[in-house]
N, C-alpha and C positions, 0 to 999 in steps of 0.2 A: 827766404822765400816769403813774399806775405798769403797772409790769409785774405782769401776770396773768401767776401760776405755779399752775397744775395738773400733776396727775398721776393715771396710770392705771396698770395691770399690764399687760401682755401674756404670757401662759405666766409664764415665773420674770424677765421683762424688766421694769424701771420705769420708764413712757416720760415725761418733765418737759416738757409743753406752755408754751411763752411766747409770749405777746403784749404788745407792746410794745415799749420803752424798756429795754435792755440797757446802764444808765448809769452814772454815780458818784450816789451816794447810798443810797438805801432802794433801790433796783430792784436794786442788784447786789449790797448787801448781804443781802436776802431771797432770793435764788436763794442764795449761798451757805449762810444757816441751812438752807434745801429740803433741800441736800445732805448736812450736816449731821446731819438730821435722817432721811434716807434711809440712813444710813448707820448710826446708831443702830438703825435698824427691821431691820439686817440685809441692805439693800440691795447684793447685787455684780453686777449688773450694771446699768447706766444711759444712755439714751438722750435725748439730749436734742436735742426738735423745734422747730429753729431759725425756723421755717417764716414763724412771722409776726412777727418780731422786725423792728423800724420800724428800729432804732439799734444799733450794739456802740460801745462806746469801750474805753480800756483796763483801764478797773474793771468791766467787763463781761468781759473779758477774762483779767481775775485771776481773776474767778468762774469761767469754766469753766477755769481749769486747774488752779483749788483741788479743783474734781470731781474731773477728771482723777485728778491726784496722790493724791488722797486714795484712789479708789477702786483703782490702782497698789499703792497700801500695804497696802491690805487685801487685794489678792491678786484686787479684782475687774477690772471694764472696764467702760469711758464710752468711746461715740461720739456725734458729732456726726448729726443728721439734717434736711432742709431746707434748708442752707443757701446760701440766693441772693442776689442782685442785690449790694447793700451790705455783708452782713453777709459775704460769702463772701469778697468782695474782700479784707474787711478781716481776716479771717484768713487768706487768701492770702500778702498782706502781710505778716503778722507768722510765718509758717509755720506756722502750726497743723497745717494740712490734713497735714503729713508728719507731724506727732507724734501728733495724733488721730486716730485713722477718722474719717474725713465720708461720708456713704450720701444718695443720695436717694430711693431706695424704701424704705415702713415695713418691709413686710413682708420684703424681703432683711436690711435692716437687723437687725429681733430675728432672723431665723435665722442670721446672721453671728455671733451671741451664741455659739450652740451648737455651730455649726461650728469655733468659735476657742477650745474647750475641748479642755483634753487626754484623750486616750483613758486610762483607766480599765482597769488590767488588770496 
């Protein structure tokens, strides 16, 4: 089954809705282009809504820390949002959860964005 990757805006936030299969193959290499490709558009800050993700493994894995890193580099920020049962374990696991913000409210989540910017002055 692939993974369904959308996206939407919130304020200056760009939230990456996934369903499905977080796998090796085409599903984790297309979330990575997504980024990619968000980041091209200018994207720095990115949230990604773990929420109905069926599977992670570790090429799903790579993919969200190539966000990560990438959006690091360019001076933006990537957190994780939704994640449960499976998927959460499994970055538990592997310690994501300490190197990434993980949220599970949307809306704390994009105003966590703002708050975690530097003051201007």
């Amino acid at each position: 089954m692939p993974l369904k990757i959308s996206s939407r805006r919130l304020s200056d936030v760009d939230v990456v809705d996934l369903d499905g299969r977080l796998v090796i193959g085409p599903n984790s290499d297309a979330l990575t282009e997504k980024f990619r490709e968000l980041s091209r558009q200018g994207a720095r800050k990115i949230l990604v809504n773990l929420a109905k993700v069926t599977q992670l493994d570790s090429s799903g894995i790579c993919s969200l820390l190539h966000g990560y890193t990438s959006m690091k580099k360019a001076g933006g920020s990537f957190k994780l949002l939704h994640a449960g049962g499976h998927t959460r374990e499994v970055l538990e696991v592997m310690r994501l959860t300490e190197t990434i913000p993980t949220l599970d409210d949307e809306a704390q989540a994009v105003a966590s964005f703002v708050s975690a910017e530097p003051a201007v002055g």
